[in-house]
C-alpha positions as CSV (number, residue, x, y, z in Angstrom):
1,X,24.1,10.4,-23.0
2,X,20.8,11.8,-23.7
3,X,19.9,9.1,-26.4
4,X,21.2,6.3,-23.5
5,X,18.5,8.1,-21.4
6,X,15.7,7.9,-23.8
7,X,16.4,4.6,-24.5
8,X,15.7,3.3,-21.0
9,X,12.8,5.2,-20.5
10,X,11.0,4.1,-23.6
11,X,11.6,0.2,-22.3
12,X,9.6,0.7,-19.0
13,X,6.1,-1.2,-19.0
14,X,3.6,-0.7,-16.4
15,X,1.4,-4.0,-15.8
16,X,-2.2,-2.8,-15.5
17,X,-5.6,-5.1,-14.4
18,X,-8.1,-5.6,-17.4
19,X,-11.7,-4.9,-16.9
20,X,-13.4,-8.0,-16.1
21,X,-16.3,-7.3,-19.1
22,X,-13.6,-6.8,-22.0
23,X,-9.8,-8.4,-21.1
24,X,-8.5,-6.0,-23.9
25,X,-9.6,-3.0,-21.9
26,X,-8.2,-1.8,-18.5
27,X,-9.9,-1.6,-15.1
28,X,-12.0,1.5,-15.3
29,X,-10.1,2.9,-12.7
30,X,-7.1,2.5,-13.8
31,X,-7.9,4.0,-17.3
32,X,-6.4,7.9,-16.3
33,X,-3.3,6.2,-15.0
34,X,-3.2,4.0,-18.4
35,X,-3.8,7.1,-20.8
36,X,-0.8,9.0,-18.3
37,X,1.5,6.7,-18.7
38,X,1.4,6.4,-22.4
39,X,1.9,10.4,-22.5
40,X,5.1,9.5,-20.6
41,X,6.4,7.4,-23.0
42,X,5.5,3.6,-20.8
43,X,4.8,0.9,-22.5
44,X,1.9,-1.6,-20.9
45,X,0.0,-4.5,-20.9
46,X,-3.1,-5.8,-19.5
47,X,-3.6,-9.0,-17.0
48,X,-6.8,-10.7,-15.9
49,X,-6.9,-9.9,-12.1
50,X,-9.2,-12.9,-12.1
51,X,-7.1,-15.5,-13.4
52,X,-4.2,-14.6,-11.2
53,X,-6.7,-15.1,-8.1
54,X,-7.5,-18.2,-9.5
55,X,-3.5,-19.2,-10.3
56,X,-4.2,-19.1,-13.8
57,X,-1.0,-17.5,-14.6
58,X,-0.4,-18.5,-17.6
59,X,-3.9,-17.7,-19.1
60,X,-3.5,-14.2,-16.7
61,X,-0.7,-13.4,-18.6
62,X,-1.8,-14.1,-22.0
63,X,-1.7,-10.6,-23.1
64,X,1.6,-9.7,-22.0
65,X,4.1,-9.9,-24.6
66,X,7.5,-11.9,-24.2
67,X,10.7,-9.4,-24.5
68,X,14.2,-9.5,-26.3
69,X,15.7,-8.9,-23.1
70,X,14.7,-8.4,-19.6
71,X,12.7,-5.3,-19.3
72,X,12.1,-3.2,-16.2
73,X,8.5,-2.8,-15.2
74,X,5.9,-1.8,-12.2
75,X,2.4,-3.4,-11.6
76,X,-0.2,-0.6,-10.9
77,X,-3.3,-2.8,-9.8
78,X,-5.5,-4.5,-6.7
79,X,-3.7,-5.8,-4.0
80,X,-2.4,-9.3,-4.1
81,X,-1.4,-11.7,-1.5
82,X,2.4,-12.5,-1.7
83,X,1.5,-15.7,-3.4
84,X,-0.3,-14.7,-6.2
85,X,2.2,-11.6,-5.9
86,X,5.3,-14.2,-6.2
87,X,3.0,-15.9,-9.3
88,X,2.8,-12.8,-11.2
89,X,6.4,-12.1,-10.9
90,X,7.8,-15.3,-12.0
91,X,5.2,-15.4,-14.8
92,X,6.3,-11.8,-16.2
93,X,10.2,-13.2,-15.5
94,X,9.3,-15.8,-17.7
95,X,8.4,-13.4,-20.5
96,X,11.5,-11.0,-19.7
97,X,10.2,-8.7,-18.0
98,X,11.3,-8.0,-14.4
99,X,8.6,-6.4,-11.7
100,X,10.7,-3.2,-9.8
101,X,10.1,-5.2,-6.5
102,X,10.8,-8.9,-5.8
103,X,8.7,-10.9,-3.8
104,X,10.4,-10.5,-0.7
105,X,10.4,-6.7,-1.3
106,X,6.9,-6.8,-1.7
107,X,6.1,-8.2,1.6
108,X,8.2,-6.2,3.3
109,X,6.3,-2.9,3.0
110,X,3.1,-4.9,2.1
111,X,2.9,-6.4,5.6
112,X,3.0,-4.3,8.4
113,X,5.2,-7.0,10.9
114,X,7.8,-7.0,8.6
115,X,8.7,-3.3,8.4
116,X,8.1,-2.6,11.7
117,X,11.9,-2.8,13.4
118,X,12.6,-0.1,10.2
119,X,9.7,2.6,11.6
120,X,9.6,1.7,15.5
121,X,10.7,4.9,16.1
122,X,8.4,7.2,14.8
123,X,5.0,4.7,14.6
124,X,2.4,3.8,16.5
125,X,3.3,1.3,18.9
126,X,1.9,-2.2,17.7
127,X,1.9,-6.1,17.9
128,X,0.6,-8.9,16.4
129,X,-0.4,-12.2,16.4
130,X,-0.8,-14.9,13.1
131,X,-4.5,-16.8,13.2
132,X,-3.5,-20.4,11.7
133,X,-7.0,-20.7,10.9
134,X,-9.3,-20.2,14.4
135,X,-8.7,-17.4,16.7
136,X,-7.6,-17.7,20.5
137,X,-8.9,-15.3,22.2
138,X,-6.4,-15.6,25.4
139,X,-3.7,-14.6,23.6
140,X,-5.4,-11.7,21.6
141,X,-6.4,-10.0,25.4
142,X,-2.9,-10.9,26.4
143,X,-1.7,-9.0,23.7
144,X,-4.3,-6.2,24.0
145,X,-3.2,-5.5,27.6
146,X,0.4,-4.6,26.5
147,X,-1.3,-1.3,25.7
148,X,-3.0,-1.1,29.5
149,X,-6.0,1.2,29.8
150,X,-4.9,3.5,26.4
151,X,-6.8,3.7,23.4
152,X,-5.9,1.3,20.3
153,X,-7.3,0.3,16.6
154,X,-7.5,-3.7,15.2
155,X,-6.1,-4.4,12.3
156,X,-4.1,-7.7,10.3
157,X,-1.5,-7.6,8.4
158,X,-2.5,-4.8,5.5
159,X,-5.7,-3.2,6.2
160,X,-8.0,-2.0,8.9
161,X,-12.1,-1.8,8.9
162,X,-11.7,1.7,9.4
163,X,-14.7,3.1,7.8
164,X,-16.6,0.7,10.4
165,X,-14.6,2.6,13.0
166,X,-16.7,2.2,16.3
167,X,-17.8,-1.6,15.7
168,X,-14.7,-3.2,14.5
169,X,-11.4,-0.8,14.3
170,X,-11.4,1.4,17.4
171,X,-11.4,0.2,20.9
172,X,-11.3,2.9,23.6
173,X,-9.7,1.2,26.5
174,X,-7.2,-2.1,25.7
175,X,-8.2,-3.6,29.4
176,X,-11.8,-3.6,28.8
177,X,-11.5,-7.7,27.6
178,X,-15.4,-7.6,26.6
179,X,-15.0,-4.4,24.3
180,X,-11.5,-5.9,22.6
181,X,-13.0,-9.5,22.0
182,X,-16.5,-7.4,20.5
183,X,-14.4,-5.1,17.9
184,X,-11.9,-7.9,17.1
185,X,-14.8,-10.5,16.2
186,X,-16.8,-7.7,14.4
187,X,-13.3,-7.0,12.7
188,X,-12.4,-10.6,11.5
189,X,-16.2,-11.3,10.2
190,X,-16.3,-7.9,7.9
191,X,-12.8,-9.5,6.6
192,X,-13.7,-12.2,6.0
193,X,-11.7,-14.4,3.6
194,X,-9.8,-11.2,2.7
195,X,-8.0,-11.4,6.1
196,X,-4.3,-10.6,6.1
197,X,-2.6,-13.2,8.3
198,X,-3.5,-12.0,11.8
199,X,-4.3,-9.4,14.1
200,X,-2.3,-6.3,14.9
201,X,-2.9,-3.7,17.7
202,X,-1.5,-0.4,17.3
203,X,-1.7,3.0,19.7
204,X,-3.8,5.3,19.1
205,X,-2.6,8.4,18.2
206,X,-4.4,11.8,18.7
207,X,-3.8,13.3,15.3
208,X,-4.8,16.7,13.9
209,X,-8.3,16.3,12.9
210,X,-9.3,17.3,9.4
211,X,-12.9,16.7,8.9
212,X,-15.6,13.8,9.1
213,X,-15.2,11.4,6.7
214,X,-18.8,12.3,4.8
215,X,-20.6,8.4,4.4
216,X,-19.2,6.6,7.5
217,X,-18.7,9.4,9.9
218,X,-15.3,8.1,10.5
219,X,-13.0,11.2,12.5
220,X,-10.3,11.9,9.2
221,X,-6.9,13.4,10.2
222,X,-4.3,15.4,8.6
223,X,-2.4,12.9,6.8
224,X,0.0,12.8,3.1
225,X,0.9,9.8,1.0
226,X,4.7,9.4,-0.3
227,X,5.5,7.9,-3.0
228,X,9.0,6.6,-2.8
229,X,10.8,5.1,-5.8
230,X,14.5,3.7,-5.7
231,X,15.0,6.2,-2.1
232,X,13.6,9.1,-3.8
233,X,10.4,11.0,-3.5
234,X,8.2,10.9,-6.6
235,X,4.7,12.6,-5.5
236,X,2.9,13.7,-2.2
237,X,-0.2,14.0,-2.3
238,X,-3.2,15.0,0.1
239,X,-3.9,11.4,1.7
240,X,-8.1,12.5,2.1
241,X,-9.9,14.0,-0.8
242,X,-12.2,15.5,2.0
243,X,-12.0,17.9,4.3
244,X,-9.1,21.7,3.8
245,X,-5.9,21.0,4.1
246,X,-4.6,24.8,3.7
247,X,-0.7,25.1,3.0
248,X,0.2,22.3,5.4
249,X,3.0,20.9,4.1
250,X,4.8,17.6,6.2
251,X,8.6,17.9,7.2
252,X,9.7,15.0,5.5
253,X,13.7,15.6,6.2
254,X,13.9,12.8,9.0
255,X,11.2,10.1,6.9
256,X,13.8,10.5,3.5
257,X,16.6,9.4,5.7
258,X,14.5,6.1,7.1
259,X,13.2,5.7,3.3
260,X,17.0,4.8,2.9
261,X,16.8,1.8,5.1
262,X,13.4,0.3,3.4
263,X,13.8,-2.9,1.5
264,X,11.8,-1.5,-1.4
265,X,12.7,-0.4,-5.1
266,X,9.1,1.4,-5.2
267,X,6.6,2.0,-1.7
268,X,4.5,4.1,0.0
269,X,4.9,6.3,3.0
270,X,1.7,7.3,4.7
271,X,2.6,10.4,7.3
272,X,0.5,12.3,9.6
273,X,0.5,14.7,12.0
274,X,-0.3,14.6,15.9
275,X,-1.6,17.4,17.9
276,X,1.3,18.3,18.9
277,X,2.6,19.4,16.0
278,X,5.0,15.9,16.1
279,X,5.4,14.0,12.3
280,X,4.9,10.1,12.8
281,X,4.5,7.2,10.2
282,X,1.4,5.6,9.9
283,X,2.6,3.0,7.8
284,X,4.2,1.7,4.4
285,X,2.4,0.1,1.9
286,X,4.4,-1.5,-2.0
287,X,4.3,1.1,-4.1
288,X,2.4,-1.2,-7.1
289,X,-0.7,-1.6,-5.2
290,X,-0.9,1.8,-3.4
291,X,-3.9,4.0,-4.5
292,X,-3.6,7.6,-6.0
293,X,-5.8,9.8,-4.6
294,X,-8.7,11.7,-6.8
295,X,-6.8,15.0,-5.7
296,X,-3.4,13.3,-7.3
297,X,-1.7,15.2,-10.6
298,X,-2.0,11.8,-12.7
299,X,0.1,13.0,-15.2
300,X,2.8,14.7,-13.0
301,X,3.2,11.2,-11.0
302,X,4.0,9.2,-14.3
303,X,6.6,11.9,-15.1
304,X,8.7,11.8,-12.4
305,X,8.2,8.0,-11.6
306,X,9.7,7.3,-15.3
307,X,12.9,9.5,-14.5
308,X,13.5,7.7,-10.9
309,X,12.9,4.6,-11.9
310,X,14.8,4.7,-14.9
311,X,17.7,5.0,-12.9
312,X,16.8,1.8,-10.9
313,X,19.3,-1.0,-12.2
314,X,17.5,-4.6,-12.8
């Protein structure tokens, strides 16, 4: 049984970005995570981030070597749009080796709308809207005065401009139509062309305040990031690497129970608490393109991700 075990484990790869100066080194800031995961018996390859974006695939992929047999593996790198997410996994399915999330389990966690219905309960009320290309404002007030005259943040599908928090992520009253269409066209032009489908409103929430975030001034709360891999809890980790977080620890009996009903072999769980003592989810990200924070045990993470995972049936 134990050589079955070890066998497994030493067939895990983890698919990391290449720096963009050298394609046979790895992102600098993925190099801890590289040099961890080789103490924990991965094996791993480097991609060109940069080919992907441009649907090079092929020449992305260039690198990666083709296996006997279909090999399990995880992507640790940048965040990819579910195209050039679907892209990299058929490429590396081509070569044997088969990503821990398909593309429909990507987007599921990836993009806020479509997790939603599984964390209603115990998230921030929110809706949404898809741009197909130009904005109408109408229907973003409409959907701003579902909130009345409470407090609510802007963000699309993925990410928020929180660190420009007053000009283009928080929005003190939803029925002041001036202040919304202000934040939300501040919002959409620091995006750019990295916006994620639309625009979502979500409550505010008045959460235990930790500190002031030390370059933007934004307010930083009390929150943890979960790692979850095949319904289990790898890590949790301190979601700021700012600000005393004492012995607070979160009560994560109820969030393992919902991580049951995720569509996802390997995601996040980002947790925080309100002033009122109350535990909520802030919201779920793929566990691929999640960020460790600087106060995570690298090593630690790798370890009990290889022991989860290897458990995880292709």
């Amino acid at each position: 049984m134990y050589i079955s075990i070890e066998f497994k484990m030493n067939s895990m790869i983890v698919i990391y970005c290449d720096s963009i100066l050298d394609n046979k080194l790895v992102d600098p800031d993925y190099e801890n995570e590289l040099i961890a995961s080789k103490r924990n018996d991965f094996e791993s390859f480097l991609i060109s981030f940069e080919e992907l974006s441009d649907e090079n695939t092929e020449k992305a992929l260039k690198l990666v070597n083709p296996q006997d047999k279909t090999t399990k593996a995880i992507y640790r790198g940048w965040m990819l749009t579910p195209v050039l997410y679907k892209k990299l996994y058929d490429g590396l399915l081509s070569k044997n080796i088969k990503l821990v999330n398909s593309p429909e389990e990507y987007i599921h966690t990836h993009y806020l709308p479509n997790s939603y219905e599984k964390i209603k309960a115990v998230t921030p009320k929110s809706n949404w809207i898809k741009l197909n290309g130009s904005i109408d404002i109408i229907s973003v007030l409409k959907l701003a005065s579902e909130f009345k005259n409470n407090p609510i943040i802007v963000k699309d599908y993925v990410k928020s401009e929180k660190h420009n928090w007053e000009e283009a992520c928080y929005i003190p009253n939803a029925s002041d139509s001036e202040k919304v269409k202000n934040v939300v066209d501040k919002f959409i032009e620091l995006r750019g062309n990295s916006l994620n489908e639309g625009i979502v409103f979500r409550a505010f929430e008045q959460l235990e305040f930790l500190t002031e975030h030390s370059q933007s001034g934004m307010p930083l709360t009390k929150e943890f990031r979960v790692f979850f891999a095949n319904k289990q809890i790898v890590s949790v980790f301190n979601y700021w690497d700012e600000g005393e977080y004492g012995d607070l620890k979160p009560n994560l009996d109820e969030f393992v129970e919902i991580a049951k009903g995720i569509d996802s072999n390997f995601f996040t769980m980002d947790v925080a608490q309100k002033k009122n003592g109350e535990w909520i989810i802030m919201e779920l990200g793929d566990g691929q393109v999640a960020g460790l924070p600087d106060n995570a045990n690298i090593d630690s993470f790798y370890y009990e991700l290889k022991y989860i995972i290897s458990s995880f049936l292709l």
